[in-house]
C-alpha positions, 0 to 999 in steps of 0.5 A, spaced: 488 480 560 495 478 561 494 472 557 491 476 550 497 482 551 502 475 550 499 473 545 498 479 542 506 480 544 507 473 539 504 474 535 507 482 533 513 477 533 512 472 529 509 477 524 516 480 522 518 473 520 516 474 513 520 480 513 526 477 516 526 471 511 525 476 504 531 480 509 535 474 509 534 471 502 536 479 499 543 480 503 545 472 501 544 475 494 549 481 495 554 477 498 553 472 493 553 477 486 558 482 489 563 478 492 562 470 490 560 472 483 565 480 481 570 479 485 571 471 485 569 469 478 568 474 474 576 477 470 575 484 466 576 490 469 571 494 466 566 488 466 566 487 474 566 495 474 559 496 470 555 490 473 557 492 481 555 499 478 548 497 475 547 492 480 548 498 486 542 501 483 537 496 482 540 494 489 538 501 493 532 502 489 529 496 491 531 497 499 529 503 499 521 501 497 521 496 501 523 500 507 518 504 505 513 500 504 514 496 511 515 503 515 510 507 512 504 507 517 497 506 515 492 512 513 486 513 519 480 518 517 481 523 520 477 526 527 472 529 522 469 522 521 470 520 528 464 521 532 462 527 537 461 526 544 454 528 543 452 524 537 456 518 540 452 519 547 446 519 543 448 513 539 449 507 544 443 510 548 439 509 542 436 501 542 433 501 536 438 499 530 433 504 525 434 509 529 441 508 530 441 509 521 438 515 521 444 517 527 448 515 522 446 519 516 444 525 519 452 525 521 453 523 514 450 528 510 456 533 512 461 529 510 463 527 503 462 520 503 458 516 498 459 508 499 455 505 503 454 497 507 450 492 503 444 493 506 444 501 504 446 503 510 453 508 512 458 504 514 460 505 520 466 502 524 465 499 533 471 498 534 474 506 531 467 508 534 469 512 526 464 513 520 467 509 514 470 514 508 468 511 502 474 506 500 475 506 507 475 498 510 478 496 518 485 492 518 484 486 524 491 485 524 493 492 524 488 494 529 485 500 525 481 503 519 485 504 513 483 509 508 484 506 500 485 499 504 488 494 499 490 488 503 495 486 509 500 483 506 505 479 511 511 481 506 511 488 508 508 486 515 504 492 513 497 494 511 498 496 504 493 503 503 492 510 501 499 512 504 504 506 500 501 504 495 504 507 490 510 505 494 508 497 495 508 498 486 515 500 485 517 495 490 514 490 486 518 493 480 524 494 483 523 487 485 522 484 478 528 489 476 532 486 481 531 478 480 532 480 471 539 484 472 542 478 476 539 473 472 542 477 466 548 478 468 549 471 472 547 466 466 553 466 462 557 464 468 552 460 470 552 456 465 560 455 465 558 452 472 554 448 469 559 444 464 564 445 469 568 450 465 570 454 471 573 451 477 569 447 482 568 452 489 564 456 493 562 461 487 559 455 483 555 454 489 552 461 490 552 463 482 547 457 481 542 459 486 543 465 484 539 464 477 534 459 481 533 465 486 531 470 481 527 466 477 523 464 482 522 470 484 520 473 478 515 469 476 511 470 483 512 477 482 510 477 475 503 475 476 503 479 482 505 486 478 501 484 473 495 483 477 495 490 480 497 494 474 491 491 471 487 494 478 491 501 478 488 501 470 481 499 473 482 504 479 480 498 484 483 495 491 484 488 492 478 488 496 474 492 491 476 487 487 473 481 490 467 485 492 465 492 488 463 497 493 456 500 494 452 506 493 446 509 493 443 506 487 446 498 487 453 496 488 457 498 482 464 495 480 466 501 476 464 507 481 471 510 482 473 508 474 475 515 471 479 512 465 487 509 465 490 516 465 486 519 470 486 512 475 494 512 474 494 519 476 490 518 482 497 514 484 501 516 482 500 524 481 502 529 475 509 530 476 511 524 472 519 525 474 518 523 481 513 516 478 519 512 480 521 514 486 519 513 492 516 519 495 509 521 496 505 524 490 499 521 489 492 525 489 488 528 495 488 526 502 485 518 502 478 520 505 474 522 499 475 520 491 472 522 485 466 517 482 464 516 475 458 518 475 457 524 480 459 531 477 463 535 483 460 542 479 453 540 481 454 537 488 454 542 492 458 538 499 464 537 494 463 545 491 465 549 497 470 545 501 470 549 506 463 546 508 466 540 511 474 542 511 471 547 518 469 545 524 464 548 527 467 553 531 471 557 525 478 552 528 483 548 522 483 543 527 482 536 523 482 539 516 483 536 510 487 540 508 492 538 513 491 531 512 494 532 504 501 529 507 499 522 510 504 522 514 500 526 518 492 523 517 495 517 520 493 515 527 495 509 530 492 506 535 
């Protein structure tokens, strides 16, 4: 017992030295561009004025995406899809894994979920003793099922999820803004070092690494951008993407495809004044999302919310409409 609590100890440990390193490679860029570069190199006034000014702007943006990519908690279901005492007392002393199923289904029908396992059966999750909202998948390293899971990505140390992705996007805009205004405005200098029309120092040293830095970063981030544009337009996780969920009548890549405009929406929701600021505004609470192929008017589970947002004794305790902030849905263990 000791033993895996160290090792689980090191490990949370080593998990920040990606952060750290991406940490350390952006202050060595602030050093570099405001003091080696405007207040060493370069000479006019007005010009050292607009680039530090710019150059603040991408510099906050970009700090304050990332900040919010690594410290916003991942989203768990809600206790509506844990299971009672009862049904979880009648599930582990059932023995017959049919049985154990139709357990499962019963509990299933109050709530809107529609995916389901590739064998056909509710997904449901031993280690969160939870049933799986659709979209829903368990994150090993974070120890917890996640609604809308992406991926884990070791840059944020995070599982990136219904509660930050919009935020894990702008962090790769900001990113690819950030590495474009340095290599904008540090190639002419750059190029002077080069041919050794400025004078040998240690700004020469900080502005050629400088361009590399933002080259090489672009370009990794460029395709990684790329890639998850083309999922927000296709409506799909990463993990959806590698293996298209299942529903009722087969597995179905485009199950949650409602249109670009619609897929763009559910991210980044209908005031597009706030799409580029990093604050929460995407559509509804990660435990249900709309399927191509199912009409809500004509289903009567999602048309009345009140029949699965209530609990049995009339109480709001657990209901989805609480569950709108992420910042309250999520459940760490």
């Amino acid at each position: 017992m000791a033993l895996s609590r160290g090792l689980r100890c090191c490990q949370r440990v080593f998990s920040w030295i990606p952060v750290i390193i991406i940490a350390s490679v952006v202050l060595w860029s602030y050093y570099a561009y405001v003091f080696e570069l405007c207040f060493f190199t370069l000479t006019n006034v007005w010009e050292k004025v607009a680039y530090l000014l710019v150059f603040h702007i991408c510099f906050v943006m970009f700090t304050w995406t990332y900040w919010m990519s690594i410290f916003t908690p991942p989203a768990s279901p809600c206790k509506k899809f844990q299971l009672s005492y009862s049904d979880k007392e009648r599930y582990d002393m059932e023995e017959r894994p049919d049985a154990q199923k139709q357990i499962l289904v019963d509990i299933a029908k109050k709530l809107p979920i529609f995916s389901r396992s590739a064998s056909g059966a509710i997904r449901f999750c031993d280690r969160c003793q939870v049933l799986k909202p659709d979209r829903c998948h368990h994150c090993s390293v974070c120890e917890t099922c996640v609604l809308k899971m992406d991926h884990h990505c070791p840059w944020v140390n995070n599982c990136v999820g219904f509660s930050n992705y919009k935020f894990f996007l702008l962090f790769l805009t900001y990113s690819m803004v950030y590495c474009v205004f340095i290599g904008a405005t540090v190639f002419k200098y750059f190029l002077q070092f080069w041919v050794e029309e400025l004078p040998n120092g240690p700004a020469k040293f900080h502005v050629l690494f400088l361009m590399f830095v933002a080259i090489m970063f672009f370009v990794s981030l460029m395709f990684l951008f790329s890639y998850h544009c083309w999922l927000v337009a296709k409506n799909r996780s990463t993990l959806e993407a590698f293996s298209a969920p299942f529903f009722l009548n087969g597995q179905d890549r485009h199950g949650f495809n409602l249109g670009i405009r619609r897929n763009l929406l559910q991210v980044f929701g209908e005031d597009k004044r706030l799409w580029f600021i990093p604050v929460f505004t995407g559509q509804g609470n990660g435990h249900y999302f709309p399927l191509k192929n199912l009409n809500e008017s004509t289903n009567p589970l999602l048309a009345n919310d009140e029949m699965w947002e209530e609990d049995e004794d009339g109480s709001d305790e657990g209901s989805f409409d609480e569950d709108r902030d992420p910042s309250v849905t999520i459940e760490m263990e």
